[in-house]
N, C-alpha and C positions, 0 to 999 in steps of 0.2 A: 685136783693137783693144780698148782699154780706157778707162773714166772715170772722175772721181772726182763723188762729192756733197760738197761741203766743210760743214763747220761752221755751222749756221744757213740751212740751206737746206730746205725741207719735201716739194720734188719734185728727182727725179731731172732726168737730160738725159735727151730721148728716147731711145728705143731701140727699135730695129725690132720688137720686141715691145711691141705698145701697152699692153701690161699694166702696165709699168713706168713709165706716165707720170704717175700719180697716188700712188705709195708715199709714206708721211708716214717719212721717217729721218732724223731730228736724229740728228746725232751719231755717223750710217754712213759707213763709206766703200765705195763703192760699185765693183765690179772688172767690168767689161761685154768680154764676149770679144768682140766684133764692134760696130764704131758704124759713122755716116756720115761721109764722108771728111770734111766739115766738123769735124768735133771730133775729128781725131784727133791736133791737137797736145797733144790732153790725157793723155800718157802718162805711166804711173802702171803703176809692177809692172813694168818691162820686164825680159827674165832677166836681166840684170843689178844690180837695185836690189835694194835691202830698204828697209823701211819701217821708224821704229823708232816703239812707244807708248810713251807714260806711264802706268806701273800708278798710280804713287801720285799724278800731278797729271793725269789725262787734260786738263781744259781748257785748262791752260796747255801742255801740249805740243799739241793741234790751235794754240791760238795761235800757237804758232812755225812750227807747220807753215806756217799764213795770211802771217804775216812772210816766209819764205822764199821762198811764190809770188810776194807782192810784189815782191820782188827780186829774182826772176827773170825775171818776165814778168807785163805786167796785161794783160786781156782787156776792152774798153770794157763795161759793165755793160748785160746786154740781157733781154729777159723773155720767158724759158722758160713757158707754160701760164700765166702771170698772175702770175710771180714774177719777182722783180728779181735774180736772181744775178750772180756774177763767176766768170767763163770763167777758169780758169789753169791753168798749167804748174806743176809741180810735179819739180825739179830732179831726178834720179839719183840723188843722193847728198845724204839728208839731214844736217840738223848736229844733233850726238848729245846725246837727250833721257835726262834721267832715266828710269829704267825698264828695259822685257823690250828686247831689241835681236829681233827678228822678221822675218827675211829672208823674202820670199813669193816665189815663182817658182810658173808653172804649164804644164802640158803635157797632149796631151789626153787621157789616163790609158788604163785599160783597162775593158771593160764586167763583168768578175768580176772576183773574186769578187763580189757586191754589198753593200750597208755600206761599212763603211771597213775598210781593210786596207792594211799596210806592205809597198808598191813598193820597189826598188831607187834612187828615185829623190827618192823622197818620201811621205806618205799618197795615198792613192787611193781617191777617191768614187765610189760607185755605183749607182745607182736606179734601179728600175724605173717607169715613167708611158709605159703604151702612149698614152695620150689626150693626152699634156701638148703647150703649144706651146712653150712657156717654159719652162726651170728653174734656178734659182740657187741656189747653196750659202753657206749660211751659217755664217760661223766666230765662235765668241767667245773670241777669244785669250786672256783672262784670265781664263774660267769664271766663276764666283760665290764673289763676297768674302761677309765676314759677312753683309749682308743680306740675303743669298743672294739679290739681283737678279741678272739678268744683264748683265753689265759693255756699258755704252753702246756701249764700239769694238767695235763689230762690222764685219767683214770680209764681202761680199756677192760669189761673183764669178757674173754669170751665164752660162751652157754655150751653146754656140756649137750648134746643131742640125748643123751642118757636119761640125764635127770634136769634139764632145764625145758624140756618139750612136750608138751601135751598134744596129741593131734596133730595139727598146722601152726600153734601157737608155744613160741618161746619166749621163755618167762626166767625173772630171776629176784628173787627179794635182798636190797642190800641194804644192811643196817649201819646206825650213824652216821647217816647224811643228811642236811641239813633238811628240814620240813618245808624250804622256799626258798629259791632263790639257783638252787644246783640246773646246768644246761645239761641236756643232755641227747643221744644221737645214738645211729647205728652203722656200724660196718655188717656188710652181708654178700656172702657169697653164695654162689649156687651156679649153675648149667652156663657153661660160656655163650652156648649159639644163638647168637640172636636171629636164625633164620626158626630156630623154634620158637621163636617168642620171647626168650629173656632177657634181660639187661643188667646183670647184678655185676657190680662194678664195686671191689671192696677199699678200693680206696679214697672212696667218697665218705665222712658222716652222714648219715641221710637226719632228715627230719623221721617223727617218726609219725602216721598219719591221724591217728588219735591223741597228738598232742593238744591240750587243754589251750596252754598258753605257748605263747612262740617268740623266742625271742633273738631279733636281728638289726640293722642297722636303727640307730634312734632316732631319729629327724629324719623326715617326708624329703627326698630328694637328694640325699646328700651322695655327690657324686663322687664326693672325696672315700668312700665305704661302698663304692656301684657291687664290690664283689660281696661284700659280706657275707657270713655263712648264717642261715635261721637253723636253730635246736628249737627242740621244746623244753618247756620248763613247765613249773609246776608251782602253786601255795596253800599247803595244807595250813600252814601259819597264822594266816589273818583271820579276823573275825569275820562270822558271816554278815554278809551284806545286809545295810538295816532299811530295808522298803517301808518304813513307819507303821504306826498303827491303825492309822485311817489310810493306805494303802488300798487301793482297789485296782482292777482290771478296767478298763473302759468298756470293754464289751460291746462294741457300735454293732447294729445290726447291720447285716449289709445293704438292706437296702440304703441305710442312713451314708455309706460311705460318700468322703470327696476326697481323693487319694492326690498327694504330692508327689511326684517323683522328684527324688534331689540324692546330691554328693554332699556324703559328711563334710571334705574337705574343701569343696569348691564353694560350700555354702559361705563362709566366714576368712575365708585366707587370703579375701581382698585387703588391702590396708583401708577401703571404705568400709571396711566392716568396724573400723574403729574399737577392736577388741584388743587386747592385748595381743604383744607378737607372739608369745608363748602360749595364748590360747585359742589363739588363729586356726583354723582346718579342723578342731579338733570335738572330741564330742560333747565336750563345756561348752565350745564355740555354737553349739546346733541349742541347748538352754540358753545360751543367754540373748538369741534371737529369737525364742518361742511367742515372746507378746507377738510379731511380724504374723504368725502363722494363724494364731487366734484372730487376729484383724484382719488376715484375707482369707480366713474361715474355712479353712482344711479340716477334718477331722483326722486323719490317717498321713502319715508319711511312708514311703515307699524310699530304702535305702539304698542307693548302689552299693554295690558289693562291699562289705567289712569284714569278712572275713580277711586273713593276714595273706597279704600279697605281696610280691615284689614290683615295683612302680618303675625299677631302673631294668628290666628285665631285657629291654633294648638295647641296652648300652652294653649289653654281655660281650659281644665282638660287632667289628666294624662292619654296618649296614644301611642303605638307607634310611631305615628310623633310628639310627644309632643317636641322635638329640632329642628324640620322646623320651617322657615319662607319661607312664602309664598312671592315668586321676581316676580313668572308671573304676580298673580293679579287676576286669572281668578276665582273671587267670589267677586262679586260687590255688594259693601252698599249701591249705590246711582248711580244712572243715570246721574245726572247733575253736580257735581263736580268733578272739576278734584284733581287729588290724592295729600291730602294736602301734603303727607312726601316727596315729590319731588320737593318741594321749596326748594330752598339755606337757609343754616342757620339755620333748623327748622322755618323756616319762617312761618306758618302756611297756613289758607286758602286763605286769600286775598292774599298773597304772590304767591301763587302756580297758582290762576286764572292770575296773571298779567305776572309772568314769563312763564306760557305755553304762552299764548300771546306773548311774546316774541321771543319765540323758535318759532310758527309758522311763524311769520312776519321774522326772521333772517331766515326758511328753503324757504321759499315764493321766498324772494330778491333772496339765490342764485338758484333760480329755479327749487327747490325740493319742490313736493306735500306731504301733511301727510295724512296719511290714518289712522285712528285708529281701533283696533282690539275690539271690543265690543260685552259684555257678556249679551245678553237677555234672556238666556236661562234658567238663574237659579239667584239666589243670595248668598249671604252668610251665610243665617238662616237655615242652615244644613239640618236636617233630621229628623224623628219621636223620634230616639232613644235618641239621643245628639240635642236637638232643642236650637239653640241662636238665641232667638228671640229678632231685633233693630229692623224692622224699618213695610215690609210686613207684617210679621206675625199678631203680633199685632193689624194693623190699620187694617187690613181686610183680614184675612187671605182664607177664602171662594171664596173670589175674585181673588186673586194675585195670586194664586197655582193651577196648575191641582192638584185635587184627585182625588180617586179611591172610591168610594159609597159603593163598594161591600164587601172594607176592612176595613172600620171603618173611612174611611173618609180620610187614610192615604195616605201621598204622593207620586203621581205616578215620577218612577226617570227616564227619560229619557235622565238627563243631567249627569250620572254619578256621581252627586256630592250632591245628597241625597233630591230635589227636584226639579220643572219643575215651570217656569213660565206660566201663564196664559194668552201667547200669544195675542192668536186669541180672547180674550176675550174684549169687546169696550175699555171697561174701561183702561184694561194695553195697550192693543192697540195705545189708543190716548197718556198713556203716555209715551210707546216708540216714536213715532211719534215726541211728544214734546220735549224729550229726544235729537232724533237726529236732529232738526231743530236748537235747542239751542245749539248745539253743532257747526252747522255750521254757524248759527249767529253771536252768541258772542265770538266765540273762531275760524272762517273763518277755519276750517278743510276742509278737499277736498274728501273725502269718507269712506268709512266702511266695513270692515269687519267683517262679523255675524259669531262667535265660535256658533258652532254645531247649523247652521242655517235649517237641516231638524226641530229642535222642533217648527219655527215660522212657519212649513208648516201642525201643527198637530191641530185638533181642541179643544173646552177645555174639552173632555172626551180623550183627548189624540189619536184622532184616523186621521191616515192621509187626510188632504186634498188637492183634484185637484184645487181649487184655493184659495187658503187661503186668507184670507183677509187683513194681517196685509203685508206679500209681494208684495201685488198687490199695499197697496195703499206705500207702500215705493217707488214703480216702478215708480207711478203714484203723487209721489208728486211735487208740483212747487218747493220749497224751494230746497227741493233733489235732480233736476232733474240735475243739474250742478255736482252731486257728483258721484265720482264711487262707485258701491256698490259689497260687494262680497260677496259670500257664504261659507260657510262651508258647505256642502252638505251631510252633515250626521249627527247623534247623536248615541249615547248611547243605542237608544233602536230598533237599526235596521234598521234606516229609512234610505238608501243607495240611494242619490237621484242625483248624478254624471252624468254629462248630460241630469238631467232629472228636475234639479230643477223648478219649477215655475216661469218664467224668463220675461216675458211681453219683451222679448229681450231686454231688460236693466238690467239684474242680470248678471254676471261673480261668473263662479265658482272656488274653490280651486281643481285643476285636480287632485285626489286621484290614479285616473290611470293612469296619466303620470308618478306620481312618483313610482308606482309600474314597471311600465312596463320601464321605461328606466333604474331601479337598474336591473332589470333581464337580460335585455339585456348585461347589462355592465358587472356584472359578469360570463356570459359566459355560462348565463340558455339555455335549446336546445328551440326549437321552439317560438323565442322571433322576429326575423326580421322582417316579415313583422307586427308587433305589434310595434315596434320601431319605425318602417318608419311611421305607423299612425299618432304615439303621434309628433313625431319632425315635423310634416306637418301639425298639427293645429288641431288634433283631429276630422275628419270631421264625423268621424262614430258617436261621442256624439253631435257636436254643429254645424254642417251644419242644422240647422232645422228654418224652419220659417226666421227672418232676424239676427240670431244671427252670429256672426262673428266670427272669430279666436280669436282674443284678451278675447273673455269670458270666454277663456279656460286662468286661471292661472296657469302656467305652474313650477313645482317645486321639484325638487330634494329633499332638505332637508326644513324642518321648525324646530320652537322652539318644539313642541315635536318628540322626536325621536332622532335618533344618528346624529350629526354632521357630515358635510359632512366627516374631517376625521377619525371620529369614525367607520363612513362607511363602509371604507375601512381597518378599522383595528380592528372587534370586529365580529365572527358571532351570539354573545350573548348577551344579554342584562346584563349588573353588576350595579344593583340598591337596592344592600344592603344596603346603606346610608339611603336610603328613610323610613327603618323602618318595609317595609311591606311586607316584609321576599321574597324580590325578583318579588313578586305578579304581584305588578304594570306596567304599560309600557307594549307596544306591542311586541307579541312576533313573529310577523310579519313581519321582518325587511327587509328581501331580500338584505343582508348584507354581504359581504365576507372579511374575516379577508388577503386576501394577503398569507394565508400561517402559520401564527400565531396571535396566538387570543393574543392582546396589545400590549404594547408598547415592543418595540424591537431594537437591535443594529443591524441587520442585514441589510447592506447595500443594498444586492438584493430585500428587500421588503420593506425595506424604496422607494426604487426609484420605485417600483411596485405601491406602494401604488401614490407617487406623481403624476405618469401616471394616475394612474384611477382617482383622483383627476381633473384631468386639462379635461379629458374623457368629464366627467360629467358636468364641466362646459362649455365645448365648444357644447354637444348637447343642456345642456339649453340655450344656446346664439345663437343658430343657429336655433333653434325652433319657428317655428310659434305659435305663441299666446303672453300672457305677462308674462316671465317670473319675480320669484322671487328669490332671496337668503336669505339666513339666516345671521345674526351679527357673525362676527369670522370665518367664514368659508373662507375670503378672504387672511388671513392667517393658515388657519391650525389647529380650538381650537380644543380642548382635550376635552369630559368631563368624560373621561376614560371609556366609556361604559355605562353610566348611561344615557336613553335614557325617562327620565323622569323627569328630574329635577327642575321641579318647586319649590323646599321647601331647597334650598341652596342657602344663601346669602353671596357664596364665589367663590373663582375663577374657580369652575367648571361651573359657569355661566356670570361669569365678563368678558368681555373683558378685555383683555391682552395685553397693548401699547406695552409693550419690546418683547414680540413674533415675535407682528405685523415689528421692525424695522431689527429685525433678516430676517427677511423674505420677507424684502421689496425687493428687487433683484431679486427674483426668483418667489416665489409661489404667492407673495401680483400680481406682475407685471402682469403675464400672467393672471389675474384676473381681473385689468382694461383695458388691454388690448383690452382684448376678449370683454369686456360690447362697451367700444370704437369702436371695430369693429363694432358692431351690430345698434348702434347706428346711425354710417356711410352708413348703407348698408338699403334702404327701404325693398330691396326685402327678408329680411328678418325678414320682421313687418308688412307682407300686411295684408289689410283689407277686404279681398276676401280667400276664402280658394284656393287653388291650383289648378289649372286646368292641364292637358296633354302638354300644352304648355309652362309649367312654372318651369317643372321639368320633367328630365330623369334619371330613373332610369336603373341602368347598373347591370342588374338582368335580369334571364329568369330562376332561380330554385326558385320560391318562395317557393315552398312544401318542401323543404330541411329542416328538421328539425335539422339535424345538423348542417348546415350553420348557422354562427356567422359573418357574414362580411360583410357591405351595402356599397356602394358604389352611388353616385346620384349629378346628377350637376343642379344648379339651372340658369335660365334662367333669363338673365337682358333684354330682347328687346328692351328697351328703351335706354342704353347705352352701352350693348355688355361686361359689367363687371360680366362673367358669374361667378360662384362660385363653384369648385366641391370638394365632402367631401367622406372622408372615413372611416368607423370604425370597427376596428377589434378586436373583443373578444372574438377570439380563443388563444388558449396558441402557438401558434408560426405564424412567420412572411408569409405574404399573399402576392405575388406580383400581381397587381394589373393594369391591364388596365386601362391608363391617356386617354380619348378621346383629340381628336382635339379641339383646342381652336377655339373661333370666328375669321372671319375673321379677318387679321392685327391687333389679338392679341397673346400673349404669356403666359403660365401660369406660375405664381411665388409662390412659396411655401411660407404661409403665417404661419401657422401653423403645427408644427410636435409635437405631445405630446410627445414621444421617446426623444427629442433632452433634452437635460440641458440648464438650462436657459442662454443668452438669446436667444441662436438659437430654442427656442420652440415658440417664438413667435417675428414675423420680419414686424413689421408693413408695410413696403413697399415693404414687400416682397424680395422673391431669386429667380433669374429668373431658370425656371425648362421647361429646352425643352426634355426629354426623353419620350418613348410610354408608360412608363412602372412605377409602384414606389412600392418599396418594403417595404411594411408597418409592422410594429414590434407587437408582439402580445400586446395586453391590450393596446393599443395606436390610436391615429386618425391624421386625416391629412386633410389641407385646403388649397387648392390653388386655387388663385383667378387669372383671367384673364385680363391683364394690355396691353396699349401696348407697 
């Protein structure tokens, strides 16, 4: 049974769901599968009819609509809840308005796939709310005109508990709507107490959490839309995506990785990026830098977050950060779309699925894997205090959330970010699972990174598990099993799991103590060497265990949170007054040495300090067994002037920097591809075994030296007699240094001196170097390879 809300009315007709007796909808029309046999002369949608709207005069076509009841049928005016409305029939067969002509039919669909997906019949709705009483589907036939509001007619039909619900899942197949392009949402009601657990709030559209595509304000930043609402949408329409016919996978092994971490949009939405302003930020903008990445010789990009997110999520109400926007990303509306404001042009959602497509197929061809960074751990529906509730909350929020029982049902925060997903739970379970399959499906991604992936090792009372179930089957899935996967091996709420993660020897971790432990070393901390030698040798004390190999250790100096690698070297404090939260934020952990003076500085002797420890740093991550990574901008030099938190500046503290980058192509950019070049060429410094006695000699007999800062160790080629020996000194003055003997009928050539100015810091084919002896400069390293 169905009804209509006509034109000017502010409440519905009752409906056996009392949830529905208070909705404010000007301007809805409202489609109710089940009424009381009193109002069931008010049919509306029968399979028979279509309905048509006025895109370009909505008013004046509900007017004709009102004219036509008239004349068909009046209903004496009577008052519904304290309102005066008119009861009417609404004939079969409207008389034809200017406009979309939009036939609606509905049937009671099927419970899968879940989202929306194209029936034989028509689309087909489907959601999950174990808790709900009520649930209505919301359509907006004409999506969003320029002001990117969304269009008044909206379409509501609500689901019959009868015959729209299978299990936990309600379903609805509605025919004659368009195959692309229609938004669409949910009203849902169920249990008021939020001291149980719930939050269903029916006078929200929610997003719905398996939406495909999402679509919400168009332009990155635009504060003029901060409130905007995100639907999901959908395009059964378009052709399938054409990945050519010489298409292939890159397939990198892992030992072979050198991982980029970088922001789609920070990468290009410089105006030195000299792209178009419309294709600025966006994922054209990451192709049409791709020659950059090939010449400082990455194989692999690691993407901050792209799934669809809200960037203005600050600006909700007035607060300290109420002038950030969010560039990271790391609060995610949705699992399956990717981030519409990263299309060119304001292009929206189908724009943004076709051009990631793009951007993979363009990094594919030139032999570069994408890795995306991916946020399970939490959403973007905040917190108890400040709750924005789209899209979890809402449809099920009991389910979707760890709570706490003991405190009124409120949200346990493991993720720092003011609630914890529901992991380990079947339900979210299967939909991360779907999440990441669809990802590699229809968008051919090549692995993952888990932001604060201890919370998928916790159970849903929050309490650590030895084999959690959502890790194991990601370990263990076919679809997955071709992908890299990686960990983030901690959270928020203490769970420190760094060679210890739950690994089915197929997880890779983020080495949290490689990068502790090689800043310490490099600034000249006492009793750091033989802790050095660990980490640069493949971490064998964390990941020698069972069949896990070197490569699991991701091996890294700097990432997107924390100070840049020259911030590094030029800051021992963290300066994140910007941020609003009175310095609060950001770790104050940093194992950071300012050189001598804390920023920026004209002082020549700590400028070139600084570039030494620089070049330091990256010649041990490149000479490091495991995989390492870099961070975006540190291959020239960026600034973010000390602020080692910078998620919520969408300016050039986060942008990469073209005109930096050509200043610096000469010297710092160079010895940066260089060095990756090297590593790339040399196996024996990407095996797949951890290190045996045979493999390496270390030129050391005080390990107990706590004030010893100076390793020295040659690596062993047996297979070609290209041995390699390295030295690094982080004492404040010069070390001479015993050169052993080269292999037979070979000679050692200096390949590397961090000391030297460019380009004698880095000599690809070397300087031939026959002395016993090399006197190394303090804060500096040295590599000489064996040639003959």
């Amino acid at each position: 049974m169905e009804s209509v809300l006509l034109p000017g009315c502010t409440q519905a007709i009752k409906h056996p769901c009392s949830s529905f007796s208070s909705l404010s909808c000007r301007n809805n029309v409202r489609f109710l599968a089940s009424m009381p046999s009193s109002t069931r002369r008010l049919r509306v949608l029968r399979n028979e009819m279509g309905l048509r709207f006025s895109k370009a005069k909505i008013a004046s076509g509900w007017q004709r609509i009102i004219s036509k009841v008239r004349e068909r049928y009046m209903v004496k005016p009577g008052n519904v809840f304290g309102h005066s409305v008119e009861e009417s029939l609404i004939e079969e067969k409207v008389t034809p308005m200017l406009g979309t002509d939009v036939p609606l039919k509905y049937s009671p669909g099927m419970a899968f796939p879940l989202g929306a997906s194209e029936a034989e019949n028509g689309i087909n709705f489907a959601i999950f709310s174990r808790h709900a009483s009520c649930v209505t589907l919301c359509l907006s036939i004409f999506g969003r005109e320029k002001s990117q509001e969304i269009c008044d007619g909206m379409v509501e039909i609500a689901l019959d508990p009868e015959k729209n619900k299978t299990g936990d899942v309600w379903h609805i197949c509605v025919e004659g709507l368009s195959r692309s392009g229609i938004l669409y949402g949910y009203r849902i009601d169920g249990p008021q107490e939020r001291e149980q657990g719930h939050g269903f709030d029916n006078s929200i559209v929610l997003l719905d959490p398996y939406a495909k595509l999402v679509s919400g304000r168009k332009w990155f930043g635009d504060v003029a839309n901060k409130m905007s609402k995100f639907l999901g949408t959908y395009d059964f329409e378009s052709m399938p995506f054409d990945w050519g016919p010489d298409y292939k996978l890159p397939n990198i092994p892992e030992t072979d990785l050198v991982i980029y971490e970088m922001n789609v949009r920070a990468f290009t939405a410089d105006e030195s990026s000299e792209l178009d302003p419309e294709v600025r930020g966006s994922y054209l903008g990451v192709i049409e830098k791709i020659p950059h990445l090939l010449e400082l010789g990455i194989n692999a990009v690691e993407l901050l977050p792209v799934f669809e997110f809200d960037e203005l999520e600050f600006q909700r109400y007035p607060n300290p950060r109420d002038h950030m926007i969010n560039t990271w990303g790391y609060s995610t509306l949705n699992f399956f779309a990717p981030m519409s404001r990263y299309a060119s042009a304001g292009g929206g959602p189908l724009v943004a699925s076709h051009e990631f497509k793009q951007m993979v197929k363009a990094l594919h061809n030139a032999g570069i894997e994408v890795i995306l960074d991916v946020v399970y751990n939490h959403t973007n529906e905040a917190n108890d205090r400040h709750p924005y509730t789209s899209s979890f909350r809402g449809v099920d929020n009991k389910v979707y959330y760890m709570l706490d029982p003991d405190n009124g049902a409120k949200y346990l925060n493991f993720s720092g970010c003011g609630n914890t997903l529901n992991c380990n739970h079947p339900v979210v379970m299967e939909l991360i699972l779907d999440s990441l399959r669809h990802w590699v499906n229809e968008y051919h991604v090549d692995g993952f990174r888990f932001d604060l992936a201890s919370i998928l090792c916790r159970g849903t009372d929050g309490s650590p598990l030895n084999s959690p179930p959502l890790a194991k089957a990601i370990a263990k899935d076919a679809v997955l099993s071709r992908c890299k996967i990686i960990a983030e091996p901690w959270d928020c709420g203490g769970l420190y799991l760094v060679g210890n993660f739950p690994n089915w020897d197929r997880w890779a971790e983020w080495n949290g103590k490689y990068r502790d432990d090689i800043r310490r070393f490099m600034k000249g901390d006492c009793g750091m060497k033989g802790t050095f030698a660990t980490r640069i040798s493949g971490s064998a004390d964390l990941y020698q265990v069972n069949k896990r190999k070197p490569y699991h250790s991701i091996n890294f100096v700097i990432a997107h949170d924390g100070f840049t690698l020259c911030d590094l070297v030029s800051y021992n404090f963290k300066h994140n007054d910007a941020n609003g939260e009175g310095g609060k934020d950001g770790s104050n952990d940093n194992f950071s040495w300012n050189c001598g003076v804390e920023g920026e500085t004209d002082d020549v002797d700590i400028i070139g300090l600084r570039s030494r420890q620089m070049k330091n740093f990256h010649l041990a991550l490149m000479i490091s067994q495991g995989t390492p990574m870099m961070l975006m901008g540190d291959e020239y030099g960026h600034t973010r002037y000390g602020n080692n938190n910078s998620y919520g500046h969408d300016t050039s503290i986060n942008n990469f920097q073209w005109k930096q980058l050509e200043e610096r192509r000469g010297g710092h950019f160079r010895f940066f591809c260089e060095m990756i070049k090297f590593r790339c060429k040399h196996p024996m410094l990407r095996r797949d075994r951890f290190l045996t006695k045979s493999d390496v000699a270390w030129h050391e007999d005080n390990w107990s030296n706590q004030e010893s800062k100076f390793l020295a160790f040659t690596l062993h080629d047996d297979q070609f007699g290209g041995d390699i020996y390295l030295a690094f000194n982080a004492h404040d003055y010069y070390v001479k240094a015993a050169v052993p003997s080269p292999p037979h009928k070979k000679r050692w050539h200096r390949v590397v001196d961090t000391n030297l100015e460019s380009p004698k810091d880095f000599v690809p084919e070397g300087v031939p170097f026959s002395n016993t002896s090399y006197n190394i400069a303090s804060y500096s390293a040295v590599l000489l390879e064996a040639k003959p």
